[in-house]
Each structure stands twice: as structure tokens, then as C-alpha cells.
FIBA-210987 format. One line per field, with one value per residue (C-alpha): residue in three letters; chain; x, y, z. Coordinates in Angstrom, 1 decimal, padded with zeros to 4 digits. Example, Ala and Ser with C-alpha at 12.3 -4.5 7.8 and 13.67 -1.06 7.14 Angstrom:
2
residu: [ALA	SER] .
chaine: [A	A] .
east: [012.3	013.7] .
north: [-004.5	-001.1] .
up: [007.8	007.1] .
end
This chain:
63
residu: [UNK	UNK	UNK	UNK	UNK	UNK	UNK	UNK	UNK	UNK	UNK	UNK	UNK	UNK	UNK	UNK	UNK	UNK	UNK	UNK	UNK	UNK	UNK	UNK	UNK	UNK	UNK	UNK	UNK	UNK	UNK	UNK	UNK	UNK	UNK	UNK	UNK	UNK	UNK	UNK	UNK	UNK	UNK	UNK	UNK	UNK	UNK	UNK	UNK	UNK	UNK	UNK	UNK	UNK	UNK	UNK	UNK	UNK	UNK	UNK	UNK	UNK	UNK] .
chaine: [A	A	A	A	A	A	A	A	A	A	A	A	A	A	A	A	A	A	A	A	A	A	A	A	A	A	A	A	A	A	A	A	A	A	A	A	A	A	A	A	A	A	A	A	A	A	A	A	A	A	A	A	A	A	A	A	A	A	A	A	A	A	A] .
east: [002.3	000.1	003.2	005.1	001.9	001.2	005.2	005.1	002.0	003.6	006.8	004.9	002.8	005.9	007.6	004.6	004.1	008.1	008.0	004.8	006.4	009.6	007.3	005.6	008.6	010.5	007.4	007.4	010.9	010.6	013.3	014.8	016.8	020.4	020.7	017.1	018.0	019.6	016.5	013.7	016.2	015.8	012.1	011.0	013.1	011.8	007.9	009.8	010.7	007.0	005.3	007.3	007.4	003.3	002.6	005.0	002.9	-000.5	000.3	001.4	005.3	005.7	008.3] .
north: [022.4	021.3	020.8	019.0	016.4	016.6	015.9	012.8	011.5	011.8	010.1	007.1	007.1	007.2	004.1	002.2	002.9	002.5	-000.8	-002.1	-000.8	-002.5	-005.9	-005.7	-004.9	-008.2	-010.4	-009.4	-010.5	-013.5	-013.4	-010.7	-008.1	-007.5	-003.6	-003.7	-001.0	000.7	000.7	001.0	004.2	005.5	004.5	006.6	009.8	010.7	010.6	012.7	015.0	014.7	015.2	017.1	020.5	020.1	020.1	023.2	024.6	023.8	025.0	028.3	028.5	029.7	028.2] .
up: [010.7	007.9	005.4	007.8	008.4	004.3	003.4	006.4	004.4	001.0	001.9	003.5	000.1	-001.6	-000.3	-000.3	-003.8	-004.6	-002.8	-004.8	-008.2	-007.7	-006.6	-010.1	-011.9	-009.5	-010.7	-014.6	-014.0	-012.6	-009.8	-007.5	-009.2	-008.6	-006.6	-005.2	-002.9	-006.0	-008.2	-005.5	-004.4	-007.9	-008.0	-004.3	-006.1	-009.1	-007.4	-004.8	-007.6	-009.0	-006.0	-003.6	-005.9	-006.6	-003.0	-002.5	-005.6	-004.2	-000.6	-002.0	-001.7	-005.0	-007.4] .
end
């Protein structure tokens, strides 16, 4: 039950952060980028593949 509340948690984090990043990134552009989806997609996956195996490391799962 606990890694199914802690991987909830981290995918909210996750988009929140992903849509802040992509913000910055739209402001030190000056205007909105062309593929937003594409690049806020690409953003939210690799801090998936950050996070996502340290939690399954610090829980104990093993590699």
C-alpha cells in the first residue's frame, strides 16, 4: 500500500515540476514553444526514469 501512495505522490510531483520547467524554459523563450505536449512529455520521463528506480531502490525491491 505504501508504494502505491509513494508512486501517486511522485507522479503528481512530477508533473508539477514538468509543468514549472517547461514554464521557465517558455519564459527564457519568450513565446510558447511549438510541441509543448512533446517537450513537457519528454520533460515528466526522464525524472520518471530518475526517480521511479530510487524509490524501487529505497523501498527495497532490489535492482
Amino acid at each position: 500500500m505504501l508504494e502505491i501512495i509513494l508512486y501517486t505522490a511522485t507522479g503528481i510531483f512530477l508533473y508539477m515540476v514538468s509543468d514549472a520547467a517547461l514554464n521557465q524554459i517558455e519564459k527564457m523563450h519568450g513565446e510558447p514553444l511549438p510541441y509543448r505536449s512533446v517537450i513537457f512529455f519528454v520533460i515528466i520521463f526522464l525524472l520518471a526514469m530518475v526517480l521511479f528506480p530510487m524509490i524501487r531502490m529505497g523501498l527495497g525491491a532490489g535492482a
